[in-house]
N, C-alpha and C positions, 0 to 999 in steps of 0.2 A: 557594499559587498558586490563585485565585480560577478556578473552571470556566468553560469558554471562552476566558481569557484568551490575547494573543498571548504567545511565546516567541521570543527573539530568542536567539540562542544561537550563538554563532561555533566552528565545532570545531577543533580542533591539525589544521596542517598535515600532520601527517605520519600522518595518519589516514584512512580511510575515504573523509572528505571532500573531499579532494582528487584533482581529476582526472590531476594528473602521476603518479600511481602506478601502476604494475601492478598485475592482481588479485593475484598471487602476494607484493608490496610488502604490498598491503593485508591479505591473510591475514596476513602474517608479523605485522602488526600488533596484529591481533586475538587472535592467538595467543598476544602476549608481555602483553598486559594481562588476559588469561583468569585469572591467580592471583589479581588485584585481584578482576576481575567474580565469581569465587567467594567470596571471603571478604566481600564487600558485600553478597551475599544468603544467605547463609548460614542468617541466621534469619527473613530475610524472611518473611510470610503476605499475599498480596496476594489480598481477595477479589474488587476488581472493576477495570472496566478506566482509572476513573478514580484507581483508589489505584497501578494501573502509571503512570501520568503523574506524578503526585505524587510518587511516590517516584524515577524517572527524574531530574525538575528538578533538586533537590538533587547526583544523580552523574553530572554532565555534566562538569566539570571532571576528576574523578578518572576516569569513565571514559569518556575525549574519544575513543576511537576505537570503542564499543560506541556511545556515544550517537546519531551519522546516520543507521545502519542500524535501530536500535530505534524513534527519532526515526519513522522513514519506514513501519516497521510501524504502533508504534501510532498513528498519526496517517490511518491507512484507513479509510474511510465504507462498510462494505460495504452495498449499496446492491443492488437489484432494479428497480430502474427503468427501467433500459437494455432488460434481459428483457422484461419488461410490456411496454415500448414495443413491442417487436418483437413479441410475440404479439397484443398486441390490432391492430397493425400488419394479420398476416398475416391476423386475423380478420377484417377489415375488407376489404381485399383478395380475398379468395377465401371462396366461398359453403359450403355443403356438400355439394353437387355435384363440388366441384372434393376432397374430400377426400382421395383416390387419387392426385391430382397428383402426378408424379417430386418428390423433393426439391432435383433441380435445376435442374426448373422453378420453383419455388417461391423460389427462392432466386437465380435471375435475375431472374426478376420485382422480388422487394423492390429487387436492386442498382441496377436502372434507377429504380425510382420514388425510391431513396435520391439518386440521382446528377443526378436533374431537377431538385431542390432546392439545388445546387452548381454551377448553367449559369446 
């Protein structure tokens, strides 16, 4: 599976992925395909997070009710950018005069200036 590529990947009904189940449905699931999910990794060595996707593609069929939940981990952007926005935000906003500010002034403030943008 070539890096970046999409994954189209349908999972078993009676998995994870589907929304008519209970959490407790869905553990039990998880639970009964857990002897598989151990003996597929057993000797695995994964050093990086693109040989976890690689190795995933291949046991989506054998392990259809691990695979949405793993799916849906490794497939997170963790990202710093939301943060940044918000500090350079409050920077911009407030001088260093204003440092001592309550924090929840500080923090109405941004919600009104966030909330001008959505009127």
């Amino acid at each position: 599976m070539p890096c970046g590529s999409a994954v189209d990947v349908t999972f078993s009904s009676h998995c994870v992925g589907s929304p008519h189940f209970s959490l407790l449905e869905q553990q039990h699931s998880l639970n009964a395909e857990l002897p598989d999910y151990v003996t597929a990794t057993q000797d695995v060595v994964v050093a990086s997070e693109e040989e976890k996707v690689k190795w995933w593609y291949p046991q989506v069929e054998r392990l259809s009710c691990w695979s949405a939940p793993v799916r849906q981990v490794l497939l997170v952007q963790p990202s710093s950018a939301a943060t940044e926005r918000a500090f350079s935000s409050l920077l911009a906003a407030f001088r260093h005069q204003q440092d001592s500010a309550l924090a929840d002034y500080l923090e109405a403030s941004k919600i009104l200036q966030y909330n001008e943008h959505l009127c």
